[in-house]
Each structure stands twice: as structure tokens, then as C-alpha cells.
Backbone as JSON, one array per atom type, in Angstrom:
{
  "sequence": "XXXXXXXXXXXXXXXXXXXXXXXXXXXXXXXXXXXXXXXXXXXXXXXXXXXXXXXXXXXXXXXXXXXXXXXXXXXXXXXXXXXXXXXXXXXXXXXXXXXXXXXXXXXXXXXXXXXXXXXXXXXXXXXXXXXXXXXXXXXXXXXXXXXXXXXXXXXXXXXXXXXXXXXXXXXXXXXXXXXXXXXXXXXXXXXXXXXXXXXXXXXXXXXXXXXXXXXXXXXXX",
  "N": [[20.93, -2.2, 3.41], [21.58, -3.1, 6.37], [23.79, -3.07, 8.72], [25.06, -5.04, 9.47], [27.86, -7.52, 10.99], [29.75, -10.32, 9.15], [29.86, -12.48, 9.3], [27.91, -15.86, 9.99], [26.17, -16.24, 11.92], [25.92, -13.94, 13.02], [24.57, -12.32, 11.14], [21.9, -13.95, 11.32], [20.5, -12.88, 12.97], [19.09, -10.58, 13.17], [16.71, -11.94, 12.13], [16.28, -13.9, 13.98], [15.55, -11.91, 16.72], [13.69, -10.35, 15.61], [11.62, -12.22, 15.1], [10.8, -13.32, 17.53], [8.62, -12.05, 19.34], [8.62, -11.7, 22.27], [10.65, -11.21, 23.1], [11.55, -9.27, 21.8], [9.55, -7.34, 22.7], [10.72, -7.19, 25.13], [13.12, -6.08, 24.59], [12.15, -3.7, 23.94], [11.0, -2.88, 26.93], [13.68, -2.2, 28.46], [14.98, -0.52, 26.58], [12.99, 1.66, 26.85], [13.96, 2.06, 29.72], [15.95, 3.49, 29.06], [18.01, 1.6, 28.34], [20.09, 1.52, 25.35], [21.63, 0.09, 23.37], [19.6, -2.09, 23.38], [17.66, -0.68, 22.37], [19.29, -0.79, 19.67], [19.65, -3.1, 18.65], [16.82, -3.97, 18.61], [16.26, -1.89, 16.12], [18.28, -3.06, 14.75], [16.84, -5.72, 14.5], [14.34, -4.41, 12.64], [14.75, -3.15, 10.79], [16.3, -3.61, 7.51], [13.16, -4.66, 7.04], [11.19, -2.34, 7.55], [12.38, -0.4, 6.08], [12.33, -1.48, 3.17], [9.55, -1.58, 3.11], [9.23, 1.23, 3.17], [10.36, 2.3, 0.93], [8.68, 1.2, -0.74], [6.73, 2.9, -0.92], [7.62, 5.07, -1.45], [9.4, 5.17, -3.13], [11.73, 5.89, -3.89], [15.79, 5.22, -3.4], [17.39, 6.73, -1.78], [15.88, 9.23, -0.66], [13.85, 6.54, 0.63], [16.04, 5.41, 2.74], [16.42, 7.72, 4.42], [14.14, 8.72, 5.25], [13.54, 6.42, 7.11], [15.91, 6.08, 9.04], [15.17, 8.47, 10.39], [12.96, 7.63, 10.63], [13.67, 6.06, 12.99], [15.33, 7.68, 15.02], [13.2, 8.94, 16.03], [11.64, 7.36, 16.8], [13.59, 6.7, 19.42], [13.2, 8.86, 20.44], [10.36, 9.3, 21.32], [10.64, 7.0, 22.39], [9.7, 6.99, 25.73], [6.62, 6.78, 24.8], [5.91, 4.73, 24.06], [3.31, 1.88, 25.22], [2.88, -0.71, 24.24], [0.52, -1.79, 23.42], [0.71, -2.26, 20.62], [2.94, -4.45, 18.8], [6.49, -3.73, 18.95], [7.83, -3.41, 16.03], [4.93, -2.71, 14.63], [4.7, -0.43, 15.65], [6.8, 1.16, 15.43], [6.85, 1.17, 12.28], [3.87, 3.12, 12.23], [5.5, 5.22, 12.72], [7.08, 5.31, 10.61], [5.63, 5.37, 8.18], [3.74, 7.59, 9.0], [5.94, 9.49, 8.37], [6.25, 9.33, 5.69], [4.06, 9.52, 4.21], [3.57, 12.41, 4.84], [5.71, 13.17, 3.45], [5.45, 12.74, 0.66], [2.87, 13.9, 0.74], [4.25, 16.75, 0.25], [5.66, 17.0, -1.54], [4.8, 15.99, -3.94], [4.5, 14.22, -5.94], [5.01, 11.76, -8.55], [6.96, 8.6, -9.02], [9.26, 6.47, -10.11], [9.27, 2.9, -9.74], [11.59, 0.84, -8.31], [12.97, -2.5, -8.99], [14.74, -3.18, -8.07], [15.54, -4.21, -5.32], [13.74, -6.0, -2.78], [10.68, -6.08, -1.51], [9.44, -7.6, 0.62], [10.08, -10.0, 3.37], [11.57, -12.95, 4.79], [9.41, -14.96, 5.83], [7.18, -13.02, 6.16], [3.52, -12.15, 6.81], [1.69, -12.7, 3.96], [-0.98, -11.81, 1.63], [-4.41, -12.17, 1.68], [-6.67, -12.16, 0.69], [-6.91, -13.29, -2.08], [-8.02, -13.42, -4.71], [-8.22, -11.3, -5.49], [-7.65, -9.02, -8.08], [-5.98, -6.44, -7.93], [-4.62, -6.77, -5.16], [-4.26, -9.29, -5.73], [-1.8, -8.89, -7.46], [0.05, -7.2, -6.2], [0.9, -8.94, -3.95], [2.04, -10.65, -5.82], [4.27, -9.29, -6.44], [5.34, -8.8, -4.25], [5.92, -11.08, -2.92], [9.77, -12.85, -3.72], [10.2, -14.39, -6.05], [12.18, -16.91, -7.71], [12.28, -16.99, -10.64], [12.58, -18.75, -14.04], [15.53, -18.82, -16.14], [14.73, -17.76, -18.94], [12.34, -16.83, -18.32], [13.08, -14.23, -16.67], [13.2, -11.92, -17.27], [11.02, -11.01, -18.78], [9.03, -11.63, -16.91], [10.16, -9.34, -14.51], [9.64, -7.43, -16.05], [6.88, -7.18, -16.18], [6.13, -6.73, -13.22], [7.6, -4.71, -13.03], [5.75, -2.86, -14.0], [3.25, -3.25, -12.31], [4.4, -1.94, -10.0], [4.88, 0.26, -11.03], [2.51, 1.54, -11.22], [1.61, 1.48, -9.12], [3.29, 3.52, -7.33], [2.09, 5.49, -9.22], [-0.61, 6.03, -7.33], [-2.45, 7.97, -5.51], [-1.38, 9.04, -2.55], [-2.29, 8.13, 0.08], [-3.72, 6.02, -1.34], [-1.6, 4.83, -2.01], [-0.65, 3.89, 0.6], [-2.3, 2.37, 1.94], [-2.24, 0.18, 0.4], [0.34, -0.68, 0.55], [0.6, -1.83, 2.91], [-1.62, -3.51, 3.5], [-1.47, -5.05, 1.21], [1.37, -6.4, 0.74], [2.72, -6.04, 3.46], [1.23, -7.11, 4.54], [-0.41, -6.69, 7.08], [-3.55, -6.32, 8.62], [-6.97, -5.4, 9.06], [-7.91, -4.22, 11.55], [-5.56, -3.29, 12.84], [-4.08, -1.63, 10.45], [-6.15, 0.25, 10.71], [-5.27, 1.33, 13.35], [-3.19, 2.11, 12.87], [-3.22, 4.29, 11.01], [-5.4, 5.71, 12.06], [-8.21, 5.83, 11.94], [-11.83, 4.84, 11.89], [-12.77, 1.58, 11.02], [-14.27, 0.93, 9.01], [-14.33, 2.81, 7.3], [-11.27, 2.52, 6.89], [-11.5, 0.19, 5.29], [-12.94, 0.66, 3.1], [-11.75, 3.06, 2.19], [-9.1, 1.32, 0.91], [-11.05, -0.77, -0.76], [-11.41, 1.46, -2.68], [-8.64, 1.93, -3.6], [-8.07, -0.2, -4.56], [-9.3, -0.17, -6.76], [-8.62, 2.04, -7.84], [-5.73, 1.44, -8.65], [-6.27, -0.62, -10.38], [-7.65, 0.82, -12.54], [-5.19, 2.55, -13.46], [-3.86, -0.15, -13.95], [-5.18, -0.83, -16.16], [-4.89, -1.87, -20.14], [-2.26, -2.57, -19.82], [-0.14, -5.65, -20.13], [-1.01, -8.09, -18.24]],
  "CA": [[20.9, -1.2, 4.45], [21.85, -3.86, 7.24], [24.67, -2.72, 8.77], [25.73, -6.63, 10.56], [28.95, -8.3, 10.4], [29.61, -11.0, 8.19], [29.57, -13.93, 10.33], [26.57, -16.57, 9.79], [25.42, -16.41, 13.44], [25.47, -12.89, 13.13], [23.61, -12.5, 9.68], [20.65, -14.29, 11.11], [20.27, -12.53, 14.98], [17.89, -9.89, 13.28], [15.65, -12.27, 11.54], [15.93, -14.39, 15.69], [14.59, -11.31, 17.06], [12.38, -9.96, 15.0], [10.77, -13.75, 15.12], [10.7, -13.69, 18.6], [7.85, -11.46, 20.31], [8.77, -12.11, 23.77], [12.46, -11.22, 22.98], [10.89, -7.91, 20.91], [8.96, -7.11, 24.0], [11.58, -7.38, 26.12], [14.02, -5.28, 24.25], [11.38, -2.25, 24.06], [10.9, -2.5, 27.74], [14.81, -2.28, 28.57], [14.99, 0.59, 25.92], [12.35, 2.45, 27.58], [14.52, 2.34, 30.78], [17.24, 3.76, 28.98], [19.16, 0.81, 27.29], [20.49, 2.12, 24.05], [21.68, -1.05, 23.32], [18.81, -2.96, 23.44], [16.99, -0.15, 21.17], [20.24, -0.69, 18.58], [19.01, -4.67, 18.84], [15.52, -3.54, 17.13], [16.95, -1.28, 15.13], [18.68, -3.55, 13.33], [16.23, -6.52, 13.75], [13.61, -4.02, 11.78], [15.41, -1.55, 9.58], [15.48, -3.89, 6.69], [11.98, -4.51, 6.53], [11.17, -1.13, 7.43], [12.95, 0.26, 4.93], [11.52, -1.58, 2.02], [8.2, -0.77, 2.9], [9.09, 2.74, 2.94], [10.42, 2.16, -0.26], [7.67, 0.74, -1.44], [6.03, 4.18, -0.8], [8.46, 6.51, -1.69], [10.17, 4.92, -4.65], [13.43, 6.27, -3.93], [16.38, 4.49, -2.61], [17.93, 7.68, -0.74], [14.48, 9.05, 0.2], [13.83, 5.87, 1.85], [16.88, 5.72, 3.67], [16.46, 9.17, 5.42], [13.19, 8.35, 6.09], [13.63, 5.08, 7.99], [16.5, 6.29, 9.72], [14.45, 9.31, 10.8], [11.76, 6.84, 11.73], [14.4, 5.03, 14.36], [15.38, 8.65, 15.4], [12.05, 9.82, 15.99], [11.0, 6.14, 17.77], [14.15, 6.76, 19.96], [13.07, 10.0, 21.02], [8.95, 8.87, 21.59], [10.45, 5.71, 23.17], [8.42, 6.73, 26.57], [5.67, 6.5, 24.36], [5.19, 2.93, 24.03], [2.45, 1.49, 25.81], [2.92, -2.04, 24.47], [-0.8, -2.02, 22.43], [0.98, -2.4, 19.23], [4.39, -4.54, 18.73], [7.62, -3.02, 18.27], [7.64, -2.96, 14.66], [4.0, -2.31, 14.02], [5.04, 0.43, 16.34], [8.07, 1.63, 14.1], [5.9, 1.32, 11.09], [3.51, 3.84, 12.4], [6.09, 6.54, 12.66], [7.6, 5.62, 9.2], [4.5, 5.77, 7.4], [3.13, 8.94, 9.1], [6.73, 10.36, 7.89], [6.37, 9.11, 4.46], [3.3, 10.22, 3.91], [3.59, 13.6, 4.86], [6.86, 13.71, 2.72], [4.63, 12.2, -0.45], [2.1, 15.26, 0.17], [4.35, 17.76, 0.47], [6.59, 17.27, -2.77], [3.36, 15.78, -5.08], [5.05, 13.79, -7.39], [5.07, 10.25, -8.99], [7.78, 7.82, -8.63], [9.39, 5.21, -10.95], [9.35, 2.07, -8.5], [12.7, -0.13, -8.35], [12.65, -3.8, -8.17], [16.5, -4.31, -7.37], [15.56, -4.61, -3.63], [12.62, -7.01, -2.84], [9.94, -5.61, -0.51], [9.22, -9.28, 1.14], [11.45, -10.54, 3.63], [11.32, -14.37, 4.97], [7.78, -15.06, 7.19], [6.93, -11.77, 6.25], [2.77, -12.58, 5.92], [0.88, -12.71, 2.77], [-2.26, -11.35, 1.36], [-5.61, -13.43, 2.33], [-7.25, -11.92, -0.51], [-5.95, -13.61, -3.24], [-8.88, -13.79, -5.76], [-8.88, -9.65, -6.26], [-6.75, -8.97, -9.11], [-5.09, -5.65, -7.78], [-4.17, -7.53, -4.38], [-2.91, -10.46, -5.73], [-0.59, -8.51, -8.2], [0.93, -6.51, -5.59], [1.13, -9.72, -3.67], [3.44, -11.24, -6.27], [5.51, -8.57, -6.84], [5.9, -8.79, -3.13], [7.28, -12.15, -2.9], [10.57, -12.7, -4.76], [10.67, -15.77, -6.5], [13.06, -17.26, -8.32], [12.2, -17.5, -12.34], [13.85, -19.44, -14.56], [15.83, -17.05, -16.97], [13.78, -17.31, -19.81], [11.35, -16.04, -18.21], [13.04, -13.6, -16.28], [13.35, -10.76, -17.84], [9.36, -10.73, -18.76], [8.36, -11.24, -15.44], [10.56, -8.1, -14.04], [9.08, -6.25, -16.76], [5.59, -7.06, -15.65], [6.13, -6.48, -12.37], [7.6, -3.41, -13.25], [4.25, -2.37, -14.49], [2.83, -2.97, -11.43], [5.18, -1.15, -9.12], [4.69, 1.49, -11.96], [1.0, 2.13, -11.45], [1.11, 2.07, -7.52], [3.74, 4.89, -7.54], [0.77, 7.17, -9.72], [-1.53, 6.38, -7.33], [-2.01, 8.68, -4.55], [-0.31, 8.76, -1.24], [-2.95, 7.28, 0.75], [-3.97, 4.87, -1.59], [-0.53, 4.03, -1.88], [-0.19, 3.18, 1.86], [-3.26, 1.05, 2.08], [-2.09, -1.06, -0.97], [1.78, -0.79, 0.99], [0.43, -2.32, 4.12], [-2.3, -4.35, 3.1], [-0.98, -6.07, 0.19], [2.48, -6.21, 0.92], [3.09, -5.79, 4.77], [0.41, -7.84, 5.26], [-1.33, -5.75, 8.54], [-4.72, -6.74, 9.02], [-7.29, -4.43, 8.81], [-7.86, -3.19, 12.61], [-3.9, -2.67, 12.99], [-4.46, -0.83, 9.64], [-7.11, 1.34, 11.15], [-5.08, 2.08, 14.07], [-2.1, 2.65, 13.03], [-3.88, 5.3, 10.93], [-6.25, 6.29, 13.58], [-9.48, 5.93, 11.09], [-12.58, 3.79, 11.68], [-12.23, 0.45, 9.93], [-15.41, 1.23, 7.81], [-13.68, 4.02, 6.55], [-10.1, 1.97, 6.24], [-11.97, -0.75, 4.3], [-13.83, 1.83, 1.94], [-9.79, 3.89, 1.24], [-8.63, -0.23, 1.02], [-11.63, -0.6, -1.57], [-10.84, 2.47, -3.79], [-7.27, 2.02, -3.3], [-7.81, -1.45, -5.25], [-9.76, 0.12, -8.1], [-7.41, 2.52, -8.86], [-4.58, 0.31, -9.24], [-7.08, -1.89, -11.54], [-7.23, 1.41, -13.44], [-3.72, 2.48, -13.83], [-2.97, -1.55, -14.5], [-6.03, -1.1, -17.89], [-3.81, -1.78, -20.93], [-1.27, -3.48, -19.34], [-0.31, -7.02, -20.45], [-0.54, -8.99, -17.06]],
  "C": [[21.47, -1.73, 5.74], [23.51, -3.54, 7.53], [25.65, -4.15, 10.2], [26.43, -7.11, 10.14], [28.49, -9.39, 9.23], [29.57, -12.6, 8.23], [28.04, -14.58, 10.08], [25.74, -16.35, 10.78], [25.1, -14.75, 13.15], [24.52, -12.04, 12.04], [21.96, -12.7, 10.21], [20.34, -13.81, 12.71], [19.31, -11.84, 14.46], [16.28, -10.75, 13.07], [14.92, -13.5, 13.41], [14.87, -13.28, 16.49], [13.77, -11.18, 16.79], [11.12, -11.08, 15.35], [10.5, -13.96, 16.06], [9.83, -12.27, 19.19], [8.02, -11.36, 21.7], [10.18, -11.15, 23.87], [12.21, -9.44, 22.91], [10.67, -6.84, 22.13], [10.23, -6.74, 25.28], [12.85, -6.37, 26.13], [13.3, -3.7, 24.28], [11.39, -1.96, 25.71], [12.3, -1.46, 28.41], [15.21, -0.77, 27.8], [14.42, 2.09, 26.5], [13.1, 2.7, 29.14], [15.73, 2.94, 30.42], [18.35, 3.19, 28.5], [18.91, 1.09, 25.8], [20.8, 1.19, 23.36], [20.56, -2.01, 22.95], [18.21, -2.25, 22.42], [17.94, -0.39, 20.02], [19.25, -2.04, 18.12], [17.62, -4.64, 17.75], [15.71, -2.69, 16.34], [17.14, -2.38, 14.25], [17.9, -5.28, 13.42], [14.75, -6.13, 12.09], [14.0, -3.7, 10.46], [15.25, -2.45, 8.0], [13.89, -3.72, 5.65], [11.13, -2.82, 6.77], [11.43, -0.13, 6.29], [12.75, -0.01, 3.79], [10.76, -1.61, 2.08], [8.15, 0.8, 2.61], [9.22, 3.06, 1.17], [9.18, 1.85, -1.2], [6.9, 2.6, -1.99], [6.25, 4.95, -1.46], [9.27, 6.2, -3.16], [11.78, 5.33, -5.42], [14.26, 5.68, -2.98], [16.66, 5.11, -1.43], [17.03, 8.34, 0.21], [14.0, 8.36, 1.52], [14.6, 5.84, 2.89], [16.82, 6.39, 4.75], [15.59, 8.89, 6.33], [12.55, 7.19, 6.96], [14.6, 5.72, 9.49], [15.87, 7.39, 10.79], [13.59, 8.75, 11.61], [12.14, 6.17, 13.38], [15.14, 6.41, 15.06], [14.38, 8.82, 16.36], [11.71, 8.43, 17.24], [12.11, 6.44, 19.08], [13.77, 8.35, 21.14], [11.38, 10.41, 21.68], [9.03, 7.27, 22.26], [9.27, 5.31, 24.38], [6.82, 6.62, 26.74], [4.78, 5.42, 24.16], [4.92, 2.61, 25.03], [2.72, -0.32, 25.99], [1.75, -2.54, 23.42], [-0.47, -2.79, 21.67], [2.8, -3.4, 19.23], [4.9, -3.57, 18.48], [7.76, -2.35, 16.58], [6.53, -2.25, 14.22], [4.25, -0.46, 14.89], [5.66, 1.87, 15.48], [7.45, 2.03, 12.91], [4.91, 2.7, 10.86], [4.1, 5.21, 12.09], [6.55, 6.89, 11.28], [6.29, 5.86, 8.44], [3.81, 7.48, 7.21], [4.41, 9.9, 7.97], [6.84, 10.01, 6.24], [5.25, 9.83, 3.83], [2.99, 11.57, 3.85], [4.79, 14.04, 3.78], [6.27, 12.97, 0.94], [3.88, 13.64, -0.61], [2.8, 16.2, -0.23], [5.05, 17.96, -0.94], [5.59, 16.71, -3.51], [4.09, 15.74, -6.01], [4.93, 12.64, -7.58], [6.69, 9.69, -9.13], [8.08, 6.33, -9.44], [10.31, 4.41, -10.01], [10.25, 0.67, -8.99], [12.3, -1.58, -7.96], [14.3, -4.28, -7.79], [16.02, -4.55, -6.01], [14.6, -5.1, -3.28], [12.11, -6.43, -1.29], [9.66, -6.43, 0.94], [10.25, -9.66, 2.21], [10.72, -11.88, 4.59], [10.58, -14.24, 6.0], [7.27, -14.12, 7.01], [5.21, -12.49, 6.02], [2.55, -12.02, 4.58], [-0.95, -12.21, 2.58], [-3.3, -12.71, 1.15], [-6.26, -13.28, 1.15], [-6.91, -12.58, -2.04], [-6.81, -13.39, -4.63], [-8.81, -11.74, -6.13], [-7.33, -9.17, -6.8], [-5.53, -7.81, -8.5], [-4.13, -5.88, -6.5], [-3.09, -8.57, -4.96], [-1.7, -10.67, -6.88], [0.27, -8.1, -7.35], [1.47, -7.79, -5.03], [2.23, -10.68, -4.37], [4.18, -10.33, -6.45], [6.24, -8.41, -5.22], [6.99, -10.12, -2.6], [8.42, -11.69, -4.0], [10.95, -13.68, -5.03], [11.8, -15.55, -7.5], [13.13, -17.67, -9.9], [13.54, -17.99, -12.57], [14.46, -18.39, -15.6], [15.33, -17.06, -17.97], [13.02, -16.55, -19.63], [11.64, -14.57, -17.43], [12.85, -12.06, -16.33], [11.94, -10.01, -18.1], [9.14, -10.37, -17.68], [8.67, -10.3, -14.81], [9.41, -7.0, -14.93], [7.56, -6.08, -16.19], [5.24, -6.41, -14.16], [6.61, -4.7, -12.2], [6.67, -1.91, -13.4], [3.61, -1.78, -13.25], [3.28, -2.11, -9.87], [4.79, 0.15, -9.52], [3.45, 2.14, -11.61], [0.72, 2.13, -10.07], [1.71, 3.66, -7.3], [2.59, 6.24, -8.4], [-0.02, 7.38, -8.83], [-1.51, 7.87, -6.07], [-1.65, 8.34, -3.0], [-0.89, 7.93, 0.16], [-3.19, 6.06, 0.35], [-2.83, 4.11, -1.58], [-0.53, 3.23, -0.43], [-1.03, 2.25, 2.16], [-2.77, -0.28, 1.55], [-0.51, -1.61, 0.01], [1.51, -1.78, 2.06], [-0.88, -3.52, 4.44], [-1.95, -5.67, 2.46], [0.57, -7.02, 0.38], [3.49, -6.57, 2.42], [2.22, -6.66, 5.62], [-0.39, -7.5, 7.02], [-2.76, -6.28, 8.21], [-5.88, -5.3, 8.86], [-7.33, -3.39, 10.14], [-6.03, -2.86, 12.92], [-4.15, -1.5, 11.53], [-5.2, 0.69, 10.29], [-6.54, 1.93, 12.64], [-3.79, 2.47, 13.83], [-2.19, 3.95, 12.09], [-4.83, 6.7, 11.25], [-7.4, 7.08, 12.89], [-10.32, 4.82, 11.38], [-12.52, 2.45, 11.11], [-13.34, 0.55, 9.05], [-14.53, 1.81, 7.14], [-12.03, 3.37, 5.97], [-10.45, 1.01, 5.09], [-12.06, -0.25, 3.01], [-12.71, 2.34, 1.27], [-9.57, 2.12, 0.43], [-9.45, -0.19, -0.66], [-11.31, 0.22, -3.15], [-9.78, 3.01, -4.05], [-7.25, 1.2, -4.56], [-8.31, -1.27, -7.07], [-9.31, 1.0, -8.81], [-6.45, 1.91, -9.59], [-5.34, -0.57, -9.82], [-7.05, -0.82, -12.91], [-6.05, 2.25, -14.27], [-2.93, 1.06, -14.67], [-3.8, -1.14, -16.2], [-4.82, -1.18, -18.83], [-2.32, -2.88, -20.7], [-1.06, -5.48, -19.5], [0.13, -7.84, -19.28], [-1.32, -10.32, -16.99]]
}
């Protein structure tokens, strides 16, 4: 989706920003005054990762697309909105999610979930949870290691599985599992970028995890 020359220096400027909070910060303010420019800047340090979380969600390549781009629309046009509370991204995130989710209810369908494009992207965190089975599946299918090729072909398939059985679940639980497992958010960012109690995010979180334990039943993982 990255639409950056082909130059080395220029390859790695999104993953500089992004990495840089201060920088992040600095470019939202500037934006908010009207530099267009500076909003392009997070644009394209996010969009990436943005965009394969949406994916994650939505399970379609084109889907996602729209609805990322929409999301950097929509942030462009709620710029004087930002306060600052929330980073940039977790910011961004907010809007894509809300718009994913509403575009999940409204068409009520299931979704056979691609692994050509790897959800994960470098520093991205990791799930703390590791010991709860439906966590620390999503969790590997979130990294993207490197099998050896014997094994590769299995391991897609497995993973396949598990991509397979988030796409059934439903659209909330999906986003818990998307942003939890995956996106690594925490739980009070969770709960506000939802704008639900954290009892109540825990509890979705909870019976998010036991679905996807029952969708996985059967499954050779």
C-alpha cells in the first residue's frame, strides 16, 4: 500500500517517524495548523500498519484499502479534533476501527482471511498474555517468521485456520482479538478508544477468547 520511492533512506523515513513520538507529536500539531504536508508525513508513516489491522478485520484486500484511506480522509477532516490524549496513530486507529466496524455490521458476513500480507510490522508490540491458547495463536500468526520450507507450507496452513476462525467470529469480538492480540493496545487505550468501561472491555476481551477457542475445536494446532 506504501506509496514511497525506492531509495533506502526513503524506504525507512516512515518506520523513523512512526518510532519517534516527539517527531509524531510534532507533525499532528503542524497539521492541525494547516500543514498538509506534515499530515501526508503520518499518513504515510501509519498507513501500512493501519491498513493491516484493518485487514485483519475486514478480510478483504480492497475493503481494507477504502477503509484506511477513508480513515486518513476522515482524520484529515476531524484534524481540529485532536487533543493530544491519545497518539497519532492510536488516534488514526480509532477512526479506522469505528469505520470497520460499522462496515462489518452492516453487510453481516464472514470473511476468508489472507496471509499474503503480514499484520506485524517491525517493533510493532506483542501479546503479554502468552500462556492463553487463543492469544498466543493470534500472536503467532501475527509475527511473520521465517520457516524453513519444509515446514512451510504446514505452518501457513495452520495459521490459515486461525485467521479462518477469527473472520466467523463476530465484529466486536473480532476487534478485541484485532487490537489486543495483534496491535498490541493495552487494555485502558482499548477501553477508550472504544469508549466502554474496562470491566466491560476485559469481560468482551474474555468472551472474545473463548470463542476463538471454539471455532479453533477440531483444528490440528
Amino acid at each position: 500500500m506504501s506509496s514511497l520511492s525506492h531509495t533506502q533512506d526513503e524506504a525507512d523515513l516512515p518506520d523513523a517517524i512512526s518510532g519517534d513520538p516527539a517527531l509524531m507529536a510534532r507533525l499532528m500539531r503542524q497539521a492541525r495548523e494547516g500543514d498538509r504536508a506534515a499530515y501526508g508525513q503520518i499518513v504515510r508513516a501509519c498507513q501500512d500498519r493501519l491498513y493491516n489491522a484493518v485487514l485483519r478485520l475486514v478480510g478483504d484486500r480492497e475493503e481494507a484499502q477504502e477503509l484506511t484511506q477513508e480513515a486518513f480522509t476522515r482524520g484529515l477532516m476531524k484534524i481540529e479534533s485532536f487533543r493530544g490524549e491519545a497518539g497519532p496513530y492510536t488516534w488514526l486507529f480509532r477512526i479506522a476501527m469505528n469505520l470497520a466496524i460499522s462496515q462489518l455490521r452492516k453487510v453481516r458476513r464472514h470473511r476468508v482471511f489472507s496471509l499474503d500480507r503480514p499484520a506485524a510490522t517491525k517493533g510493532s508490540p506483542r501479546l503479554v498474555e502468552s500462556d492463553d491458547q487463543a492469544a498466543s495463536l493470534l500472536d503467532r500468526v501475527a509475527r511473520d517468521p521465517a520457516p524453513l520450507p519444509s515446514e512451510q507450507l504446514e505452518q501457513r496452513e495452520r495459521d490459515q485456520q486461525v485467521l479462518a476462525a477469527l473472520g466467523r467470529l463476530e465484529a466486536d469480538y473480532r476487534a478485541v482479538l484485532v487490537m489486543r492480540d495483534i496491535e498490541g493496545f493495552d487494555y485502558q487505550q482499548m477501553a477508550d478508544i472504544l469508549e466502554m468501561p474496562l470491566g466491560t472491555l476485559k469481560s468482551r476481551l474474555f468472551r472474545a477468547r473463548l470463542a476463538l477457542r471454539e471455532q479453533l475445536k477440531g483444528c490440528d494446532l
